[in-house]
N, C-alpha and C positions, 0 to 999 in steps of 0.2 A: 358477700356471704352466700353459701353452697346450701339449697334446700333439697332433700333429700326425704323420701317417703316409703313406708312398708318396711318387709323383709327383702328388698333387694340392697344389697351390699355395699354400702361408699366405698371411696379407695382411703384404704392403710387406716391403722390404728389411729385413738383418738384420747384424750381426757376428757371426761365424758362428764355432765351433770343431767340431772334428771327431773323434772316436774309441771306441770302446769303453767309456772311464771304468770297468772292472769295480774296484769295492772304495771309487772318489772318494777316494784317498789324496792324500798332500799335494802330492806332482805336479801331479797334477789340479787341486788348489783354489788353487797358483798359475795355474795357467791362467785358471781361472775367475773369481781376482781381478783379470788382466789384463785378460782378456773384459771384464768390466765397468768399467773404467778407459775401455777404447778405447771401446766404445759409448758411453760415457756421455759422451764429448767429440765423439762424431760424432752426439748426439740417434737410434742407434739402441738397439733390442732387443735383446738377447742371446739368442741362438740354441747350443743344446748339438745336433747331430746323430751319434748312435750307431745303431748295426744289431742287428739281431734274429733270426736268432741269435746268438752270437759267431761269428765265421768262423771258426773256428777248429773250432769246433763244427758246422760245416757240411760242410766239408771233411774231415772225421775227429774223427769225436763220439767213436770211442773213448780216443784220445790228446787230447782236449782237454785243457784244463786246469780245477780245478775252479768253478768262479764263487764267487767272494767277495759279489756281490750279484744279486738277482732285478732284470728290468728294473723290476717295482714298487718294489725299493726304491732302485736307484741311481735313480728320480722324482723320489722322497720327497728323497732326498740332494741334487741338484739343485735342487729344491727353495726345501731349507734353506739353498742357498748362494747364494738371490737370481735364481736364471735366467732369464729370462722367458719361452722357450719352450724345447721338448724333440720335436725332430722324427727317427720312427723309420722306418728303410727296412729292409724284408725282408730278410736278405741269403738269396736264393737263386741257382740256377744263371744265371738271366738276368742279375741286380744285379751276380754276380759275372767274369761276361763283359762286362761295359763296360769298352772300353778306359780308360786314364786322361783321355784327354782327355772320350770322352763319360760321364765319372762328373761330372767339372768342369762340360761345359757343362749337361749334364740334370739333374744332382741338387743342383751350388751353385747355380749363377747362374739358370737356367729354373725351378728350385722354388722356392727357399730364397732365390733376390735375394742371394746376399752380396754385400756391399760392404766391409768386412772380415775377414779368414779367417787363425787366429790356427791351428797345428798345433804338433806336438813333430818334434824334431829326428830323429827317427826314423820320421816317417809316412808311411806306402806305401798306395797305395789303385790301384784300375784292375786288368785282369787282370791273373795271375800276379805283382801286386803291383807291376807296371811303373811307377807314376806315385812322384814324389817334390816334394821342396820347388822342388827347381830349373824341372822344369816347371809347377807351379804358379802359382811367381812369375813365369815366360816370360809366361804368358798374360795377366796384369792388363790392358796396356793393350787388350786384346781386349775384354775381359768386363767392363771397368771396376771391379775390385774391387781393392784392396791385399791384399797374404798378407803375414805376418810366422811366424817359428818360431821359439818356446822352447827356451832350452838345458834338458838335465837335470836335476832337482832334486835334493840329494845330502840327505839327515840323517844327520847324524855320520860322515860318509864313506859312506855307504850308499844306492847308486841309490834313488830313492823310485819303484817300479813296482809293479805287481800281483805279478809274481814274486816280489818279495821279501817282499811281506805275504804270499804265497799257504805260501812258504817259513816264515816264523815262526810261521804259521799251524799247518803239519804238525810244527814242529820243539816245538811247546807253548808256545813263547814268545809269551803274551799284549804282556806289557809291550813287546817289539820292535815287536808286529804294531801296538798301536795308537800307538806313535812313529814311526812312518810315514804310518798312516793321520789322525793328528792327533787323534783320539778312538778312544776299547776297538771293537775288531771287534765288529760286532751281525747277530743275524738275525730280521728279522721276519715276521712270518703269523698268519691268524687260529687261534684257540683252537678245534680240532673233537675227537671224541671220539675216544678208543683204548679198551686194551683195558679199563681200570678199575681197574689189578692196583692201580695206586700205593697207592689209597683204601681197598684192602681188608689192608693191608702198615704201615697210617701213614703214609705218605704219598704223599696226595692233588698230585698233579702236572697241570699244564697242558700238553695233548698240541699241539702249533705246527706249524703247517700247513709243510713244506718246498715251495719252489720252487725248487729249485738243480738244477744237472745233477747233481750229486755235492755233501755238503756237504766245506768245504775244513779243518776238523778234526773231529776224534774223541774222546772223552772223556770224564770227569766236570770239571767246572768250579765255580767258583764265580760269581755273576754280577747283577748286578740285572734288575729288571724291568718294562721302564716302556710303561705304559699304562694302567694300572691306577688309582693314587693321582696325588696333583698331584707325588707325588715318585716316584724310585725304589726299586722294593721290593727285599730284598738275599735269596738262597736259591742252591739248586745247581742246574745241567742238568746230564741226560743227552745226550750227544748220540753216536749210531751203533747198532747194530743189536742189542743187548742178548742177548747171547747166551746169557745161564742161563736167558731168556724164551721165545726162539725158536730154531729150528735156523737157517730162511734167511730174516731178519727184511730190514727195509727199511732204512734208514737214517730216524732217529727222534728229535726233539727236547722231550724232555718238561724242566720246572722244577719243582720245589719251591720252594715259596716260606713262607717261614719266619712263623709264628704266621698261617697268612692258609685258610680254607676256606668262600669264597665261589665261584661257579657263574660262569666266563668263555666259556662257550663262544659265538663268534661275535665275540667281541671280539677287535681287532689288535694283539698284542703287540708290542717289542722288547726281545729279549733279549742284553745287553751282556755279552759274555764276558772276563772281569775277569783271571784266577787259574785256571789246569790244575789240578787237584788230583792227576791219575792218568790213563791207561787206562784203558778198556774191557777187565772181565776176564769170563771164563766162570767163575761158582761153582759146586759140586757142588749146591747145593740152595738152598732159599728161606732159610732162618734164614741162611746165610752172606751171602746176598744182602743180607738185610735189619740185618746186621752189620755188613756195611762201608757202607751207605746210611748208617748212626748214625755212623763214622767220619766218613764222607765231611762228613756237618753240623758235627761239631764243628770239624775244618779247616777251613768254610769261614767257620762265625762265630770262629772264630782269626783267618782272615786278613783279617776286616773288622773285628774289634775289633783287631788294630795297622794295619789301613790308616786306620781314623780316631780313631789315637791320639794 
């Protein structure tokens, strides 16, 4: 897949979709089985076009929402769903002051060449979010492109959007979050070093690089691990700010991974978050700490000896 950035020009027209994608839930990857339907009857490329930062996060980083994926990996995710290119535009104060129409003329049709332009039934773009599907579709014979928009995608009566993963997400409900998302929530980064405690406790944990604004849960989990073997490895994450560890720690994703004490650092993990087992608690001391860590293992080879029972 071809990543491409700004108002400099790819080569040759494209079918084009447009948004955010944060989490590529199943929404999404009808979309992008559509994308690929159209193009592939009109001999173009599939074009995925998202912004950097999320606007959202632009406009007030403190009330954002928290990212379910780093742009590295909604890539990767993209990807895996066949895209053929992934074109990012800034979103800054300039990007965000184009009216709707000059978003359309400068950033579809003068960048990007769409020739078809597939959106959700809810997409607003141009300042102050003025532009909609109806002017979009006004402009085709202008610009010579077709627009077409997606209804809602429902699972089990349940919008399929980032909110509502972002929601199952905080609420602990793996199992909701990845029947939406179509596969277990994951977060990937490379393996850099922390403080060491794990190795000197029994265990030896992989410290995973975060890239998120905020990660979008907390806890101890159960989870696999894959990047490592041809298969995935099964163990526990920590995931948030360890509080028996530190007074005002960072937000922090270390694994155990179960019978394995090999050296990863620099290598790209994904880690598939399967099963909550608990919160994040503060313990008076190390031995209690390392009490409920022996807990914590046995729950979660529990829940993988009946998950592949």
């Amino acid at each position: 897949m071809r990543v491409t950035h700004g108002f400099i020009s790819p080569d040759g027209p494209c079918a084009l979709t447009i948004g955010n994608f944060d989490g590529l839930h199943r929404g999404h990857l009808a979309m992008l089985e559509k994308l690929k339907r159209e193009a592939a009857a009109r001999a173009l490329p599939t074009c995925v076009l998202t912004f950097e930062p999320h606007p959202r996060e632009f406009f007030n980083p403190a009330q954002a929402p928290a990212r379910l994926t780093s742009l590295g990996e909604k890539a990767e995710l993209l990807k895996t769903a066949g895209i053929d290119r992934l074109h990012v535009f800034r979103f800054n104060k300039a990007f965000a002051s184009l009216s709707p129409e000059a978003f359309i003329e400068q950033a579809l049709v003068n960048t990007l060449h769409a020739r078809w332009i597939l959106v959700g039934d809810d997409f607003r773009y141009g300042a102050k979010r003025a532009g909609d599907f109806n002017l979009l579709q006004s402009l085709e014979s202008r610009y010579g492109y077709q627009a077409k928009h997606l209804p809602t995608v429902t699972v089990d009566g349940i919008r399929s959007s980032s909110t509502a993963v972002r929601e199952a997400l905080a609420e602990g409900n793996m199992e909701k979050a990845a029947q939406l998302l179509g596969r277990p929530y994951s977060i990937s980064g490379r393996v850099v070093h922390g403080d060491k405690l794990g190795r000197t406790i029994g265990f030896p944990t992989a410290n995973i690089q975060l890239r998120h604004n905020r990660p979008p849960l907390t806890g101890i989990f159960a989870v696999e691990v894959c990047g490592i073997d041809s298969t995935p490895l099964q163990g526990v994450s920590s995931l948030g700010v360890r509080p028996t560890i530190k007074a005002n720690g960072r937000p922090t994703l270390e694994a155990y991974i179960f019978n394995f004490d090999r050296e990863l650092y620099g290598q790209k993990l994904r880690v598939d978050f399967l099963k909550k087992l608990r919160d994040e608690e503060k313990y008076p001391d190390l031995p209690s700490l390392i009490a409920q860590i022996n807990r914590d293992v046995d729950n979660a080879k529990s829940f993988f000896a009946t998950r592949h029972g």
